[in-house]
N, C-alpha and C positions, 0 to 999 in steps of 0.2 A: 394628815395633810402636811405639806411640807412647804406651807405658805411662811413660816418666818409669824408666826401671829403675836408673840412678845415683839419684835422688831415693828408688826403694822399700828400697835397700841404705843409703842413709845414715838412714832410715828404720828400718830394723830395726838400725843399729847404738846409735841416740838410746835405740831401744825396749828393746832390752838395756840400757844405761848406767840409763835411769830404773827399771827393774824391778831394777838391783841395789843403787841410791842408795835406792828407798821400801821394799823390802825388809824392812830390819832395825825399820822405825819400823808397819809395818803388822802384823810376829810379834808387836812391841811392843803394839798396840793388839788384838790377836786374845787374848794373856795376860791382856791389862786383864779384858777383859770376860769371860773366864774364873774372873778372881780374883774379879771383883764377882758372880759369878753362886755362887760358892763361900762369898764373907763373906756375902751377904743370906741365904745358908739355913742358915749356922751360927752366924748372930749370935742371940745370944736373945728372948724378947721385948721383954725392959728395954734392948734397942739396948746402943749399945758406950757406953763410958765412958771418958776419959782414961785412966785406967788400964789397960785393954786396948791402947791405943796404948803405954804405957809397957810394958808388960808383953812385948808383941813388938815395940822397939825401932821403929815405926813414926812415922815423923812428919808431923803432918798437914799437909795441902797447902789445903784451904778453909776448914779450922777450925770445920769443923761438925760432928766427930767421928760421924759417921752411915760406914754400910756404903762408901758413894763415897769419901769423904774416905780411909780405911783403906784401901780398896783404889786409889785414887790413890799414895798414899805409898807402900805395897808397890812398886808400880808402878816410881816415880822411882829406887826403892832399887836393882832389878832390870834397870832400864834399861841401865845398861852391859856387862851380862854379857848380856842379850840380845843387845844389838849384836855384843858378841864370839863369840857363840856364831855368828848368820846368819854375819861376815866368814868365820871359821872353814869354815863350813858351804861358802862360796863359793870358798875358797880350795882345800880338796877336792875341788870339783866339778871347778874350774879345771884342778887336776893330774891327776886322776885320771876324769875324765870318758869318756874314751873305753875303758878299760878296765872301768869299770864298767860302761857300753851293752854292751858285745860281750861281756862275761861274762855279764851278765842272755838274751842273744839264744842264748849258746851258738856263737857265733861264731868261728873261728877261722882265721889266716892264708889266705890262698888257695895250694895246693898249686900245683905248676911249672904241668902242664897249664892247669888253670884260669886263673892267672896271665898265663899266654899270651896264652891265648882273650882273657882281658880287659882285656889291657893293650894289645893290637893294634886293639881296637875303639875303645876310650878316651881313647888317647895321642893320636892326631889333632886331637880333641873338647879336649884340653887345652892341648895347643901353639896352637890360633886362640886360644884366651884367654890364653894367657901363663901358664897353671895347672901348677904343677908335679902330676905326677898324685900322687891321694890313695892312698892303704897301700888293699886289696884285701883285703877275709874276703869267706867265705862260709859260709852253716848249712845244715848239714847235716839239710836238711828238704824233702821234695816241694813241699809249698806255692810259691807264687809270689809273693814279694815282694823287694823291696829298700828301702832308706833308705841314705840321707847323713848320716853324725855328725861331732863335731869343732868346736872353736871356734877355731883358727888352722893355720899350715901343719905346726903340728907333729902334731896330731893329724886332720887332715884323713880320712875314710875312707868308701867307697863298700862296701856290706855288699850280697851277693844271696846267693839261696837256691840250694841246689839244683836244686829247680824248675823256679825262671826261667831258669838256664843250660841245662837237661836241653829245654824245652818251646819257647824263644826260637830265632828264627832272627837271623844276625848282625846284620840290620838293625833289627831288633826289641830285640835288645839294644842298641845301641847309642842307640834311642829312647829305652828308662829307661834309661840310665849317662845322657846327655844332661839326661835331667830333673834323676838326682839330684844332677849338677856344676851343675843351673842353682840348687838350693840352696844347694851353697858359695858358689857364685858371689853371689846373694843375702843370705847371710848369715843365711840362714833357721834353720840349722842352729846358730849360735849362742846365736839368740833363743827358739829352743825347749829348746835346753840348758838357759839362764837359766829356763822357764818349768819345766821337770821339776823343777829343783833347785828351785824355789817351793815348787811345789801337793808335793813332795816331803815335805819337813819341816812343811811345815800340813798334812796326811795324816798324820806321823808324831807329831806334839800328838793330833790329834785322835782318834785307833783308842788311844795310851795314856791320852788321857783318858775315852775309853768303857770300856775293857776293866777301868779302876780304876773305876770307877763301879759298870759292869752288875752286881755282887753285892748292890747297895741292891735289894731287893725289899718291904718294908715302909713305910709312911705316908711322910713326908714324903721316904724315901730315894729312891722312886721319882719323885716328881716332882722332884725334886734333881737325878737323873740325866738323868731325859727332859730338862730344861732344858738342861746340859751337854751331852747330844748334839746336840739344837737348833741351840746355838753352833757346834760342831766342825761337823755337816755343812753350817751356812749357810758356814762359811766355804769349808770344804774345797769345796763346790757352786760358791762364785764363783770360787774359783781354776779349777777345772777350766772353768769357759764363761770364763776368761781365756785359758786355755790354749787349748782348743778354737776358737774365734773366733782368734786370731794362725794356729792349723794352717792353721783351714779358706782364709784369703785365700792362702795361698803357691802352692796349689797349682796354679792357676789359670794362674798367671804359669810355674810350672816347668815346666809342661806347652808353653806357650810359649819357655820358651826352650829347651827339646831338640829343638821344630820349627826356630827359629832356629838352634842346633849342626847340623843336621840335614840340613836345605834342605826337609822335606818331612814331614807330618803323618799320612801313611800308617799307617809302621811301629809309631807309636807308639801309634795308635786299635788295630792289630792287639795290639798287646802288652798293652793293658789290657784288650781282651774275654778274651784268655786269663788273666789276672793274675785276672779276676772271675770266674773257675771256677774257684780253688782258692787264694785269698791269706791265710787264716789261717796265721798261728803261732800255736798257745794258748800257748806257754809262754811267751813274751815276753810283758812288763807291759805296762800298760795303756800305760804312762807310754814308753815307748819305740815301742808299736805307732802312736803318733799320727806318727812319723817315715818310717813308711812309705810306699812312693808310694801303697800302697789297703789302708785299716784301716776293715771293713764298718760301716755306721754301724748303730743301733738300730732294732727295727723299729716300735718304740712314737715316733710322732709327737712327743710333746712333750721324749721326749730328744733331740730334732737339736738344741738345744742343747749337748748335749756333743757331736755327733759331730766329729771331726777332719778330716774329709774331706766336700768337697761330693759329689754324686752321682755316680757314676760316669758314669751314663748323662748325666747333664748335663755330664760332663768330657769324652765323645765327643763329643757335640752341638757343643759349640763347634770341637773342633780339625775338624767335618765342615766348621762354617762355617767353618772358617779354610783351608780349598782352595780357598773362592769370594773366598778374600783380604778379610772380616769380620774386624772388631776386635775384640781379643779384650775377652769383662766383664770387670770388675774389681769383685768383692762388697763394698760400702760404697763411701766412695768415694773415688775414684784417688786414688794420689800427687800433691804438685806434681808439674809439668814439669821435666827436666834445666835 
């Protein structure tokens, strides 16, 4: 392949580092404009006065003592507790991230048998890369999925279902283990960790800034509210096509590099016509199903914006052309060259 894939992994490591550096200053700017949308409807008509700044210890930032000004100064006040709060936020994730995925999936250790089965498929697939192999769950669910979690070797882990061990023949498994080591391998699995923990806590401002809200039901409380959700879902909406757009380009490439692991594109086109007869988990989050190797997109047109995953049947089509030895796309556009 002559994807550049040293260039898409130091790529996705940049892309992690900037998503946890603007972080804490973009919670900061999502707050602002929450607070400004809160002082314009509670300010009275006679606007604020020096004394209202005096009165809540606010100090003005333009000295035009209007709704902005006030909510600017709030602002600066709060600023470093915000900060504290994202690091905080990210240092949790950091330690406890993989415990938290495989708790929310329901996942749990892979049993001797299991462990067998898929560490004799795996191991191979991990020693050409110099990969120490990753810790092994499985859920215990018919459906047919797996995903790749983990942000270093400490928590590195390859997660399948039921399903896909019960329904997969060994070559077939081996085709998705291969995709989803070509995620660690990629660092995919980092950069969507980073993206969960985002769209995470701006999800979790926004549902308690609506839930405190939605009891306004009379004159101005209602449009007071509708505004407020306004903000929460525009934000909450770009986080998710942030997130969505980073899923949908990985997968492309993983599907490629488990034919690279592999030698051969067969098993793996087998494995996902099967995987596309039966790959829900409902009980898994939204925010975790995007980690899957197939989480079905919407069927309403204008949400492929959020979907996570390109089409499936467009994820055949390529690895059909890729027997005829065809390059593989790359959706936007390519990485540098190594």
């Amino acid at each position: 392949m002559t994807i550049g894939l040293s260039s898409y992994r130091w790529n996705n490591n940049i892309k992690s580092l900037l998503l946890l550096a603007v972080f804490p200053f973009l919670l900061l700017l999502f707050l602002t404009v929450l607070l400004y949308v809160v002082v314009f409807f509670v300010t009275s008509d006679d606007g604020l006065s020096r004394d209202d700044f005096l009165t809540f210890n606010v100090t003005p930032v333009l000295g035009t003592y209007g709704p902005l000004d006030f909510t600017l100064g709030i602002a600066c006040a709060i600023g470093p507790t915000v900060i504290a709060v994202a690091l905080v936020w990210f240092v949790i994730g950091y330690l406890f991230n993989d415990r938290m995925i495989h708790r929310a999936t329901g996942a749990e250790r892979a049993g001797r048998a299991e462990a067998h089965r898929l560490n004799r498929v795996l191991e191979p697939l991990c020693i050409s890369r110099g990969l120490a192999v990753p810790r092994l769950y499985v859920i215990d669910t018919d459906a047919m999925n797996a995903y790749a979690s983990g942000i270093d070797n400490r928590s590195y882990a390859i997660t399948v279902t039921r399903g896909l061990l019960d329904g997969l023949n060994d070559a077939e498994l081996e085709a998705v283990l291969g995709h989803e080591l070509t995620h660690i391998l990629n660092r995919d699995c980092r950069l969507l960790i980073v993206t969960i923990l985002f769209v995470g806590i701006i999800s979790f401002i926004a549902q308690l800034g609506w839930r405190a809200l939605s009891a306004k039901s009379e004159g101005g409380g209602v449009v007071f509210a509708i505004a407020i959700g306004l903000v929460g879902a525009g934000a909450y909406g770009l986080a998710l096509i942030l997130r969505s757009a980073i899923s949908r380009k990985r997968e492309y490439l993983a599907d490629a590099g488990s034919v690279e692991l592999t030698k051969r594109p067969e098993p793996l086109i087998s494995a996902l016509r099967k995987i596309a007869a039966n790959p829900n988990v409902p009980h898994a989050p939204s925010e975790v199903r995007q980690m899957f190797i197939e989480n079905p997109r919407a069927a309403v047109a204008f949400l492929n914006l959020f979907a996570t995953h390109p089409p499936l049947e467009e994820r055949i089509r390529v690895l059909e052309a890729m027997e005829g030895g065809a390059a593989l796309p790359f959706e936007g556009s390519p990485p540098p060259q190594a």
